[in-house]
C-alpha positions in Angstrom: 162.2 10.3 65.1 158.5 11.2 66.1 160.2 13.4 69.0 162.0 15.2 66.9 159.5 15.9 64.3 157.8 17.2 66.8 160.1 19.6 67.9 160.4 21.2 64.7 156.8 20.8 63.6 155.4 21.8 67.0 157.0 25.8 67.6 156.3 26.2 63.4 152.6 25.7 63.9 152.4 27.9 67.0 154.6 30.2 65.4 152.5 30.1 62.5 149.0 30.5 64.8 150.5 33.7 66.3 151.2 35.6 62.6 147.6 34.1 62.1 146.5 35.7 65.3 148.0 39.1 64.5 146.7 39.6 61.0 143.2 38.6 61.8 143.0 41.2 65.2 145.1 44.3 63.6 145.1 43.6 59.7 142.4 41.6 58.7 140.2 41.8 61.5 138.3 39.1 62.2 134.4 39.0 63.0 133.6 39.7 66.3 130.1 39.4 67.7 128.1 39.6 71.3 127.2 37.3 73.9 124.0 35.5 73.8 121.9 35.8 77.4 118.5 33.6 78.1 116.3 35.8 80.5 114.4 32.9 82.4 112.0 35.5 83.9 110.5 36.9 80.7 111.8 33.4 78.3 113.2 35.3 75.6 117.4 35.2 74.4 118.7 38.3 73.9 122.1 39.8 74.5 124.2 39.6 77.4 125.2 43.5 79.0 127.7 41.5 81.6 129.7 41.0 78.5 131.3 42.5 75.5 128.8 45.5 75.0 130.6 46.9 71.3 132.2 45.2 68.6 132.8 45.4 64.6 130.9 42.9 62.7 133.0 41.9 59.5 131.8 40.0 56.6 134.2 38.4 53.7 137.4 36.8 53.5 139.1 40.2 53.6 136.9 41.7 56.3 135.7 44.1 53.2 132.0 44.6 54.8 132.6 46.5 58.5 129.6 47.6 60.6 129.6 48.9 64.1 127.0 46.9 67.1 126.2 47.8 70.4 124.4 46.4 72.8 122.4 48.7 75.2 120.7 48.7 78.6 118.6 46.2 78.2 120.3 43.3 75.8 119.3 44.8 72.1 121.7 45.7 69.6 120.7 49.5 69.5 121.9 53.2 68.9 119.9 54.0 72.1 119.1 53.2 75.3 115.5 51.5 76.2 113.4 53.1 79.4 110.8 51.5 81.0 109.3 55.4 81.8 107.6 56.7 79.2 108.4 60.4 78.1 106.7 59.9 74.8 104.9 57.5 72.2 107.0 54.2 71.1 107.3 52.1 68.3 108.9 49.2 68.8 110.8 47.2 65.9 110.7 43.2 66.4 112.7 40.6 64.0 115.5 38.6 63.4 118.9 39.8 62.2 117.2 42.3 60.0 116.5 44.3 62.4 119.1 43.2 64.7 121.2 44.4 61.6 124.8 43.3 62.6 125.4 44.0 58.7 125.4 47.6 59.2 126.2 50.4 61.5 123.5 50.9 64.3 122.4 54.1 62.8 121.8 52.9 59.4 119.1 49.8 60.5 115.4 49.6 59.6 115.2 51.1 63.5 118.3 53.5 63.1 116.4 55.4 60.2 112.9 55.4 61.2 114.0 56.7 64.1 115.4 59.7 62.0 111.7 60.3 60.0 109.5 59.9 63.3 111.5 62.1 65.7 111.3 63.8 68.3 107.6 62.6 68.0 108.3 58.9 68.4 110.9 56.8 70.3 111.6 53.9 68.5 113.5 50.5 69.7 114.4 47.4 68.2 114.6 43.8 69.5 116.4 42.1 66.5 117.9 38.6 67.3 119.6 36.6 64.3 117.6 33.3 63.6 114.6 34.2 65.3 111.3 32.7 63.2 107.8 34.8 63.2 106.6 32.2 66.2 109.3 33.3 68.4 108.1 37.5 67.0 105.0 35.9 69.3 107.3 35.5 72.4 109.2 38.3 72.0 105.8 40.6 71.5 104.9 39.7 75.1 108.2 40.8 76.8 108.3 43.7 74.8 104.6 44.4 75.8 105.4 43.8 79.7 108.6 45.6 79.7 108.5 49.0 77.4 104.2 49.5 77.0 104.8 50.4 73.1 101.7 52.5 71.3 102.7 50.7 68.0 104.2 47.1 67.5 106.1 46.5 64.1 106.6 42.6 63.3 109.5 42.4 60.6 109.1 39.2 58.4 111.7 37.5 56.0 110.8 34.1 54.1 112.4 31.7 56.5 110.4 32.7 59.0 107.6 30.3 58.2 108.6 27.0 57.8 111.0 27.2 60.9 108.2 28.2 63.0 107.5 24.7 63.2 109.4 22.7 65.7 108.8 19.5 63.4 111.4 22.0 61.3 113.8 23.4 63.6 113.6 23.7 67.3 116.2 26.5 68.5 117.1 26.8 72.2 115.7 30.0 73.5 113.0 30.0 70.9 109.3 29.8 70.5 108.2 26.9 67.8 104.9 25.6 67.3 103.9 21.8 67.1 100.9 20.7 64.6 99.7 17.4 65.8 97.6 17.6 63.1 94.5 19.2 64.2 95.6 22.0 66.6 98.6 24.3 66.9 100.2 24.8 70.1 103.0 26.3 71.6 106.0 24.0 72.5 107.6 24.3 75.6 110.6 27.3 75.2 114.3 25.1 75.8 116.5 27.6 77.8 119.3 28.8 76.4 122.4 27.0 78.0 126.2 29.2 76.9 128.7 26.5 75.2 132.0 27.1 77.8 133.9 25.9 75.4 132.6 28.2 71.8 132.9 31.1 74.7 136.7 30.0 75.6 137.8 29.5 71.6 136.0 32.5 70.4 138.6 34.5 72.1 140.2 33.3 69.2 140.6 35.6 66.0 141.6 32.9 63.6 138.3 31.0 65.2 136.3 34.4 64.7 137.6 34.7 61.5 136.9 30.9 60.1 133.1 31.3 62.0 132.0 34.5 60.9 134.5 35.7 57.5 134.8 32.6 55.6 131.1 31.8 56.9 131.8 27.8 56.6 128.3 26.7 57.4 126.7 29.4 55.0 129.4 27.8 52.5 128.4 24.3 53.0 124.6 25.1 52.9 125.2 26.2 49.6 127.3 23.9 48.3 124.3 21.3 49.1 122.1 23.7 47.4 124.0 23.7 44.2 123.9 20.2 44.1 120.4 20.1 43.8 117.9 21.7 41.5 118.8 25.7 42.0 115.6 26.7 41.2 114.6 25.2 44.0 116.5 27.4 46.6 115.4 31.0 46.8 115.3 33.2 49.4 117.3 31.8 51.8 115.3 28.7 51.9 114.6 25.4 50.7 111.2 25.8 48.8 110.4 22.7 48.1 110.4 21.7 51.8 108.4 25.0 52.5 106.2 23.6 49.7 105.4 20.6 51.6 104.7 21.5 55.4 102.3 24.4 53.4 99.5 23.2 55.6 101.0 23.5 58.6 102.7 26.6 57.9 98.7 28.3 57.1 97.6 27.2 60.2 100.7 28.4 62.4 100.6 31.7 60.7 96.8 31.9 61.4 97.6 30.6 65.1 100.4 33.7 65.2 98.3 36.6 64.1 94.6 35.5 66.3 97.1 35.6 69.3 98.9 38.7 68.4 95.0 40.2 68.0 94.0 39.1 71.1 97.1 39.6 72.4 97.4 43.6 71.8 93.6 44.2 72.8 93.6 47.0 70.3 97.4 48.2 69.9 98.2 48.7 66.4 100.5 45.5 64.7 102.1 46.9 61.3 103.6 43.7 59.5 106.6 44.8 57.1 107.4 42.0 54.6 110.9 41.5 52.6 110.3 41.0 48.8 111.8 38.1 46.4 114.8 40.2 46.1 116.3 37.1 43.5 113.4 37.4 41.6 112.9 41.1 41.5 117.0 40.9 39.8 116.3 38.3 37.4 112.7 39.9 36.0 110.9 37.2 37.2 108.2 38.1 40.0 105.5 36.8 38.6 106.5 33.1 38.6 108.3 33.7 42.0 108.7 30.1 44.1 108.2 32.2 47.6 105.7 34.6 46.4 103.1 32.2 47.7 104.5 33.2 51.5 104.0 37.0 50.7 100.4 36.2 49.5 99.5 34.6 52.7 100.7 36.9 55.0 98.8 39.4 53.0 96.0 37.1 53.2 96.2 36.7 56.9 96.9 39.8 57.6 93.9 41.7 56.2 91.5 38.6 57.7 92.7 40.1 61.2 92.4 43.7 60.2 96.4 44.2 60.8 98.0 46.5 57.9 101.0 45.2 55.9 103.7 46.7 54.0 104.4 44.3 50.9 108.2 45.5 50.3 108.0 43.7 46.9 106.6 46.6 44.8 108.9 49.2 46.5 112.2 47.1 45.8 111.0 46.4 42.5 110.3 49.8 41.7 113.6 51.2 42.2 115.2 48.1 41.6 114.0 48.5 37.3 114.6 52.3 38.0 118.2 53.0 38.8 119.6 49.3 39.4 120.0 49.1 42.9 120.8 45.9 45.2 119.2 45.9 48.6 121.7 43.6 50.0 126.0 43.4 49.6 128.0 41.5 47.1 129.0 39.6 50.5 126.1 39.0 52.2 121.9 38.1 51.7 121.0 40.7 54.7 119.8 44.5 53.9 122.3 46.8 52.9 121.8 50.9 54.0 119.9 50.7 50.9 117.6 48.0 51.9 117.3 49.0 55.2 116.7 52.8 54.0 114.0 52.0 51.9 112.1 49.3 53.9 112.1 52.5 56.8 110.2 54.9 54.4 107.7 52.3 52.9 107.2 51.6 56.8 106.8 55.1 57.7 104.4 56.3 54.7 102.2 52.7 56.5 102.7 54.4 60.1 101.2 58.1 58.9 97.9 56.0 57.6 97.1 55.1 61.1 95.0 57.0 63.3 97.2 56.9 66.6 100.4 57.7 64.3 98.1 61.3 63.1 97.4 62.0 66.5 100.8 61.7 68.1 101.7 63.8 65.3 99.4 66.1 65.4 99.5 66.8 69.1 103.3 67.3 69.2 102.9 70.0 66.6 100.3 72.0 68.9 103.1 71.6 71.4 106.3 73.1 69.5 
């Protein structure tokens, strides 16, 4: 009985797997995404260039949100090429999937566009990696320091960054936390970044692409716990309450962060660019924001160590009561063009106050 069951069960599921496989590679296609790599010499995760180098990443159940990646030379998911000679001045762009902007097409990031307003005086490169918190910017500051010598360093900072600095939070292989044993702050031990042979043999997989990255089951389930409790208390990607509570620790991390950076840079200019309470800024109701407290203490920290900061809140707000605008799709939290497009003129307007930004300027001018 079981035997035969099987034999008409068994070919309609494979059967079935193969339509499945079809529609999600030619007519819905399915999320596809690049290769993590763990550089053991410099500690930082990035991309792998041994493997898939271009891809389209494709977000909702119907693949409606399409954006073009590529990885270049050196691991980043960028529009161009990074040298390690230096023909000109660089910016360089560091975050998390902002600027690593899967979400959009390569030449419509936060990096994509600035690169537009500062050329051909500036080059500018971007070392986005998706779930990267501001301790792990520290890291990544270094190798990006070592490896490409940029004149100006841009540290991109979302709300979640904070809290899951702390490896009491969250302590991601590949990834810089920071441990508070209650008087000091210090830097945790980095835990390389081991590939899963198994995730790399089923992602080959466009039904598993599709159930990872379309129908997004974790973000799902994250939210479905979220609605369950108080919604007031989830903003911003995060849980504030939780945030709330490690407070303390979060003050003193973000203090640890920026004296290091300072010391760090011995001079090179640090621009912070921080995202705005996009939830609140919709629902007319920044003043009583649960996260604004994390924009006030960057701004707080920021201007104790003399490093400017471009407060994003007032520009999405702004244009937001003017004309209406989202900054982010119907189908995903992340910067749309928009977003990205204005978050690269409020940083470039910041740049132009700077006195080695005048000077590069100026200079290339004489030259043309």
């Amino acid at each position: 009985m079981l035997q035969n069951l099987l034999r008409l069960t068994l070919p309609s599921l494979l059967g079935m797997l193969l339509i499945l496989e079809l529609v999600f590679t030619f007519i819905i296609p399915a999320d596809q995404f690049p290769y993590y790599y763990y550089d053991p010499d410099d500690r930082i995760l990035r991309f792998s260039t041994a493997e898939q180098r271009e891809g389209v990443h494709t977000i909702g159940l119907l693949a409606q949100q399409r954006a073009k990646w590529s990885i270049n030379n050196a691991g980043w998911n960028s529009a161009v090429n990074f040298e390690t000679s230096k023909h000109k001045p660089r910016i360089a762009i560091i975050g998390d999937s902002y600027v690593e902007a899967m979400q959009v097409n390569i030449g419509d990031s936060l990096a994509g566009q600035l690169r537009n307003l500062v050329s051909p005086h500036f080059d500018v490169y971007d070392f986005g990696i998706s779930g990267a918190p501001l301790s792990q910017y520290l890291q990544m500051a270094r190798y990006v320091r070592r490896r490409f010598d940029p004149d100006i360093v841009v540290i991109n900072v979302v709300h979640n960054d904070f809290h899951e600095s702390l490896c009491s939070v969250t302590r991601k292989v590949g990834m810089l936390c920071l441990e508070d044993d209650g008087q000091d702050i210090r830097e945790a031990p980095i835990l390389a970044y081991q590939p899963n042979s198994v995730f790399r043999l089923v992602r080959h997989s466009s039904v598993i692409r599709y159930l990872i990255g379309n129908m997004q089951i974790e973000t799902r389930l994250k939210r479905l716990t979220a609605s369950k409790q108080n919604n007031q208390k989830y903003n911003a990607n995060i849980d504030v309450e939780k945030a709330k509570s490690l407070r303390e620790s979060i003050r003193k991390a973000i203090d640890y962060i920026h004296r290091t950076i300072v010391l760090e840079n011995n001079g090179r200019p640090v621009v912070f660019l921080m995202d705005a309470p996009r939830k609140d800024i919709y629902k007319g109701t920044t003043s009583e924001s649960n996260v604004r407290w994390m924009n006030e203490l960057l701004e707080e920290k920021t201007a104790q160590y003399g490093l400017p900061l471009v407060d994003l809140s007032n520009e999405f707000k702004s244009l937001f009561e003017a004309e209406k605008v989202h900054f982010e799709s119907e189908y995903d939290f992340h910067w749309n063009e928009n977003g990205h497009r204005v978050a690269a003129y409020a940083l470039y307007r910041k740049l132009r106050t700077l006195q080695s930004f005048q000077q590069t300027e100026n200079a290339h001018r004489l030259l043309q």
